[in-house]
Steps between C-alpha positions, in 0.01 A plus 500: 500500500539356119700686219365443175678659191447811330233551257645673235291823423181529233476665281142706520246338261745269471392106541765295743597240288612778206858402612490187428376527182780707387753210593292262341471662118934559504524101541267458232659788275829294587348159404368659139835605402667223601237294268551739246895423522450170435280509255710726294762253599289231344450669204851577423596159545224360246610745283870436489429113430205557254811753305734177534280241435428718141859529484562134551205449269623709236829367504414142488265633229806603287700210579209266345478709235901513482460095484250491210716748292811205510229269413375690170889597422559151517224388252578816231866323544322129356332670253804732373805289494348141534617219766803364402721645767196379718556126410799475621554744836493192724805352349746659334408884442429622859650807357234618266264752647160399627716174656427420830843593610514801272143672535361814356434805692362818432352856636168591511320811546348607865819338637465137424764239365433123412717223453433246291634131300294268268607109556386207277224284640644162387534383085520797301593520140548718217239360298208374791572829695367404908426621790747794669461646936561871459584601880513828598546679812397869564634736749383888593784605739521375872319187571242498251504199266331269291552174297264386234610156299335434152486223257466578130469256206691554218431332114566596160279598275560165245639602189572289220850439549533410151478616130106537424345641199171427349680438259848427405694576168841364493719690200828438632681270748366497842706299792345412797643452828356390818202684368207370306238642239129497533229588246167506446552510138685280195839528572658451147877433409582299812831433337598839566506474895771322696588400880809512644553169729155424461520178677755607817338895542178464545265807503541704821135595509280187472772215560460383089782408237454862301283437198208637317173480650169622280110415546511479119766412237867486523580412113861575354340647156492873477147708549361748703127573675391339823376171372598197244362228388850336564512306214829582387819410695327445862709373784242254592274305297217430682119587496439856594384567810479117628819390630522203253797461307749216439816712536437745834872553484686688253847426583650819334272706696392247819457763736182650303092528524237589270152364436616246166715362828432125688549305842786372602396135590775402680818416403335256212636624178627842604869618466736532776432841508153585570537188708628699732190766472214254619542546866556921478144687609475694194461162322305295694189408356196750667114596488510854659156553466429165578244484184623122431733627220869519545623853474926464507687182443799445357556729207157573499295871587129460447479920463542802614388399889723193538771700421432815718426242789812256430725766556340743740430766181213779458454713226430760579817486731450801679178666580382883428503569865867321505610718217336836659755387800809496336411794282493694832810334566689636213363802573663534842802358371512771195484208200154567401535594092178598256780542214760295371725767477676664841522201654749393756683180613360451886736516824304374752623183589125330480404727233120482294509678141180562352397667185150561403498538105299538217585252292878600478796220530786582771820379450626364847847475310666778788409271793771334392750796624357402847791454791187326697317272236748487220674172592601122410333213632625481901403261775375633821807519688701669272625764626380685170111413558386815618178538742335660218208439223365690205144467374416639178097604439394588122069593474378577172826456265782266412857433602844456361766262611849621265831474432748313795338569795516240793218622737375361792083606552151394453351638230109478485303657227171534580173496258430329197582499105541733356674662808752239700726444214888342627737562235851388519603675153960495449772399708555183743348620839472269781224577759513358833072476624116488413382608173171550519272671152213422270751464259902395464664546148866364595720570198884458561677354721355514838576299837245500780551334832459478876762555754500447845542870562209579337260264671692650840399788425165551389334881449325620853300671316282186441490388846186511711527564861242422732495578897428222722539438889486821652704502890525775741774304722474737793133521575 
């Protein structure tokens, strides 16, 4: 006899596999939450790294934009207070701040900070300007960093580093020194102006003997207006305007140029002194415009051109948009005048002063009270040469140079007669920089001269800065 199992009872209208069934749907149940689970799981997990890749985003966000904040920090700095304690961080002012073993470093908002230096990219110089790596490194807390390197090119706008004037009216005695006058005008009573060690300093600007240089007539008779028929007491004796004389070297005033001037031709017949002239560039004999006639040799300046192009001078010298700059400059800097009355000296160690008149004269005589720009001549080590430069702007009126002042600044006067009037008017005043105006009355005594400081330190506010090489080092 076989046993077989138990059936297990029916239900009535009930089919026999309705058991089975009901096991089969709680494993599937089972299987749908667990794939909900992980799912969910899933999800969780791409959402936390989505929230810390934005984080990580958003942080290295900040630290690039940390970076590029050093970088435009570091470029106001250029334009503000100038390079000279850029020149020399390499050697021996590792000290001064922006140094590469002295950086800057700063706060910025959303929780940033950068850390930056500017180095010199090989030759620089006060007067060329060059090139400059601004390196700056930006953090946003943790990990997040970035580095961004960039090159910037840095040149002066060129200034006449001289006394110009259209034209040039000498009442008094004028002494030179390591600074020469330019003109595009008669320059009358040439007997009135001096050099000090002529021969031995020579002009720290254009590497000449100081001297007198005009695209018309230097004459010692008195006169005034732009232009002379030179007749009367010229320096030189030749024809105007052709180069051909038989004495191109005055040997009371050797160092000088005008159109009634001649070649040097050699050594045959010339005096020691302007011997010495025939192999220095702003006397070599040259066609600029290569039109087959010679524009400079010797004591000779064809016209106006020759002598804008012999020694790197435009008049204009500075352009409306230039001068719109340096307004704004003045402005920020609180020495922007419309009167010539209320006026204060400047404190800002590379200050620009700028009045806009109408047709008044300011007296410049309180500069002279100046702890920064009130000073003797100085070389560029001494101790007393202060990183610092003062640049005076006069639109639409005239200026004063009085009593005993010794004042180191550039003084440009822009516009033409009869606004741009120089007057030196009492008093022995010795100014150490550019003169630049339509027109110079010098009456008095009056020295004017170069020094080393000065050419060290030239105004910032006439530099142009222009990005270059742009590096993101960690990318």
């Amino acid at each position: 006899m076989t046993l077989r199992p138990p059936r297990c009872p029916v239900l009535p209208g009930a089919s026999p596999s309705a058991g089975r069934d009901r096991g089969s749907g709680m494993i599937m149940t089972m299987l749908v939450m667990a794939l909900v689970v992980a799912l969910g799981a899933t999800a969780t997990a791409v959402s936390i790294g989505n929230l810390r890749g934005s984080s990580s985003a958003q942080a290295a966000g900040t630290a690039l934009d940390s970076a590029e904040a050093g970088v435009a920090q570091a470029t106001t700095y250029i334009r503000t207070y100038g390079t000279r304690k850029l020149r020399c961080n390499l050697t021996t002012c590792t000290s001064n701040a922006w140094s590469t073993t002295n950086p800057v470093s700063a706060d910025v908002a959303g929780g940033g900070r950068w850390v930056a230096y500017i180095a010199p990219i090989g030759a620089v110089s006060a007067a060329e300007g060059g090139r400059f790596l601004i390196h700056s490194t930006g953090t946003a807390g943790g990990p997040a960093q970035r580095i961004i390197e960039t090159e910037v090119s840095v040149a002066p706008i060129d200034l006449p580093k001289g006394v110009f004037g259209r034209t040039l009216n000498l009442g008094g005695t004028v002494d030179l020194r390591q600074i020469s006058m330019f003109s595009t005008g008669c320059v009358y009573k040439r007997d009135k102006v001096t050099a000090t060690n002529a021969s031995t300093e020579l002009d720290l600007a254009y590497g000449v003997p100081p001297g007198v240089h005009s695209s018309q007539v230097i004459t010692e008779s008195q006169g005034s207006g732009q232009y002379c028929p030179g007749t009367a007491k010229p320096i030189h004796s030749g024809l105007l305007g052709t180069g051909i004389t038989l004495t191109p070297c005055n040997t009371t005033y050797p160092y000088d140029q005008d159109r009634f001037g001649g070649r040097f031709l050699g050594i045959l017949g010339l005096p020691a002194v302007c011997n010495l002239l025939t192999g220095n560039p702003a006397y070599v004999e040259r066609d600029f415009n290569l039109d087959g006639q010679v524009d400079v040799s010797g004591s000779f300046l064809r016209d106006d051109a020759a002598l804008f192009k012999n020694f790197g001078i435009k008049r204009p010298a500075l352009t409306d948009s230039e001068l719109e700059q340096l307004r704004a400059t003045a402005q920020a800097q609180g020495n922007y005048y419309t009167s010539t009355s209320g006026w204060t000296v400047p404190t800002d160690p590379h200050s620009v002063l700028f009045f806009d008149l109408n047709g008044e004269s300011v007296d410049l005589n309180p500069l002279g009270s100046s702890p920064l720009f009130a000073r003797a001549r100085l070389d560029a080590a001494s101790p007393l040469c202060l990183d610092a430069s003062l640049l005076v702007i006069i639109a639409g009126g005239d200026a004063k140079l009085n009593s005993n002042t010794q004042l180191a600044a550039s003084v440009y006067l822009s516009g033409s007669a009869p606004y741009g009037r120089l007057e030196k008017a009492n008093g022995t005043a010795n100014h150490i920089g550019m003169l630049y105006a339509d027109t110079l009355d010098l009456t008095g005594s009056f020295g004017v001269s170069l020094d080393a400081c000065y050419i060290e330190n030239p105004p910032p506010a006439l530099f142009s800065v222009t990005p270059g090489t742009y590096r993101e080092l960690d990318r």
